[in-house]
N, C-alpha and C positions, 0 to 999 in steps of 0.2 A: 057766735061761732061761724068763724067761715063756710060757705057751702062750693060746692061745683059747679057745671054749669045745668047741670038736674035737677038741683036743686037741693042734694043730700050733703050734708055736715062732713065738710073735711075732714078725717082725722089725721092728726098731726101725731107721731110716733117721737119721742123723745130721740135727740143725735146719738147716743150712744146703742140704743135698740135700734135703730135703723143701720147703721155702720156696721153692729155685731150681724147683722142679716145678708149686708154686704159682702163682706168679708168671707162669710163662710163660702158665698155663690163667686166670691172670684177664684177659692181654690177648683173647680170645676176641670174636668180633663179637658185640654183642648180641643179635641174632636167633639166633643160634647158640644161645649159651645159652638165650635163651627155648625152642626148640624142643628141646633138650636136656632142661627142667626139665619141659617137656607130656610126655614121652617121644617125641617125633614128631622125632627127628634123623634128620638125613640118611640114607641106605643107606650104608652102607662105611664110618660114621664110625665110630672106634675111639679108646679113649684112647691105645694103642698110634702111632695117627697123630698124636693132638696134641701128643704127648712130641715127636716128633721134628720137628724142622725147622717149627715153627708158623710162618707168615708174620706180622709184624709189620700190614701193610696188611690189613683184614676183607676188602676185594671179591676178595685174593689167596686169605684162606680160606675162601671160599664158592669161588673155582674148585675147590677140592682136592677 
């Protein structure tokens, strides 16, 4: 199995699980992102929360 350079076991995520992960993190409101790429997100924002249940509507993800 491939490793890193730590020495821990790559995992490799099949293309269609990885793209379905993609996909959801590009509907993201734009401001979001911009403050995301400044470093300056939100408090409590985590990729952990965008995986799950992202709201399709932005003014839904700026409530969260």
């Amino acid at each position: 199995m491939p490793s890193v350079p730590g020495g821990e076991p790559l995992r490799v995520l099949p293309a269609s699980a990885l793209s379905g992960r993609m996909l959801r993190l590009t509907s993201l409101a734009p401001d979001i992102v911009e403050a995301i790429l400044r470093g300056d997100e939100p408090d409590g924002l985590s990729l952990e929360k965008l995986r799950k249940n992202l709201p399709v509507r932005w003014d839904e993800q700026r409530a969260r």
